[in-house]
Each structure stands twice: as C-alpha cells, then as structure tokens.
One Martini backbone bead per residue (centre of mass of N, CA, C, O) as a GRO file, in nm:
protein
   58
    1UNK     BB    1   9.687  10.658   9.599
    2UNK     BB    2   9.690  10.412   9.793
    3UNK     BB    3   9.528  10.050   9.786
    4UNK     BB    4   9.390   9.815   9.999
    5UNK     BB    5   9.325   9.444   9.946
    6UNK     BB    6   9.126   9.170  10.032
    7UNK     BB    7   9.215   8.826   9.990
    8UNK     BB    8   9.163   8.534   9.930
    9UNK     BB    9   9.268   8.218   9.837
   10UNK     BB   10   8.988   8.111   9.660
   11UNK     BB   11   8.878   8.378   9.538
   12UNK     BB   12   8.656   8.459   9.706
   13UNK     BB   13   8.353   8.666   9.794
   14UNK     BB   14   8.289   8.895  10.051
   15UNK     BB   15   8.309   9.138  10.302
   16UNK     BB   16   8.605   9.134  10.340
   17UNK     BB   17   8.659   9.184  10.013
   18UNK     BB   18   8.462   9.449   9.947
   19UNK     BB   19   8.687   9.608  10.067
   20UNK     BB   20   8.882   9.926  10.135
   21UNK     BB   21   9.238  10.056  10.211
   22UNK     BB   22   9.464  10.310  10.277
   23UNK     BB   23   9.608  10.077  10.449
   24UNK     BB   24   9.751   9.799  10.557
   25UNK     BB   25   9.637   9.838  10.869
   26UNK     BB   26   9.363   9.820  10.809
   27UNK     BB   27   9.347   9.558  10.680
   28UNK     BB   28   9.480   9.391  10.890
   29UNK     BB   29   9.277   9.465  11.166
   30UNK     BB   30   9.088   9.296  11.060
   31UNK     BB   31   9.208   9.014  11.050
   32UNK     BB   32   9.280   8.994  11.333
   33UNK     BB   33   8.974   8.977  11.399
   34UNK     BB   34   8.908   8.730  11.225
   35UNK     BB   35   9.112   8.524  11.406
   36UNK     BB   36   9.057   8.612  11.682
   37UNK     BB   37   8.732   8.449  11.675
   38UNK     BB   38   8.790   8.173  11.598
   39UNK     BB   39   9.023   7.965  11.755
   40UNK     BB   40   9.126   7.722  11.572
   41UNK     BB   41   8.957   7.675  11.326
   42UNK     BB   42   8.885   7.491  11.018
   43UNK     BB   43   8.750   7.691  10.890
   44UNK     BB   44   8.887   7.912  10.816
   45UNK     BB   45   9.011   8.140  10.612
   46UNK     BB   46   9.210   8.299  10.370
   47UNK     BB   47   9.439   8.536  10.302
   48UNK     BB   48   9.530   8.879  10.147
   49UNK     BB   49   9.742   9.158  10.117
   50UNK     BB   50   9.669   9.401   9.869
   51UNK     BB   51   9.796   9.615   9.622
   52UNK     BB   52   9.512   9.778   9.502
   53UNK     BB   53   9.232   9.803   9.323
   54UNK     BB   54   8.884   9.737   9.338
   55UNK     BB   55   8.735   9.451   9.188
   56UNK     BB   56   8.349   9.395   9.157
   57UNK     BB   57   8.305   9.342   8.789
   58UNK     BB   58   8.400   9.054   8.750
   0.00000   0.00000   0.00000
C-alpha cells in the first residue's frame, strides 16, 4: 500500500514532516489548512507531497 509524505523544500523537519498519509489527499489537506493560516506571509516554508516511506532515522 502506497504512503506519502510531506517534504520540506530547505530539507528540514517539522511537525508537518513527522506524518505519514495514507493518500495524497489526506496529505494535500494538511498543507492548505497550513497555507490558508498564513494569509500571504513572507515567512511560510514550502512543502512538496511525495510517495515513499517516511524516513525519520536518518
């Protein structure tokens, strides 16, 4: 069965990183709910959904 998780773009990890999804939709969900919070901040990391194992080990 297929996981995604959600990436960083500077490599670093978070709250938001920590988490494994089921599908990419429950992962998508995530992230708009973390961009409509900013309202347009300078300060906002950005993300990317990829399909894989999480890896917290590394």
């Amino acid at each position: 069965m297929p996981s995604f998780r959600i990436l960083r773009d500077d490599a670093a990890g978070d709250a938001i990183t920590n988490q494994a999804f089921a599908s990419y939709d429950e992962a998508h969900a995530v992230l708009e709910r973390y961009y409509a919070d900013l309202c347009c901040s300078d300060d906002r990391q950005y993300y990317r959904i990829e399909e894989g194992p999480l890896d917290l080990g590394a």
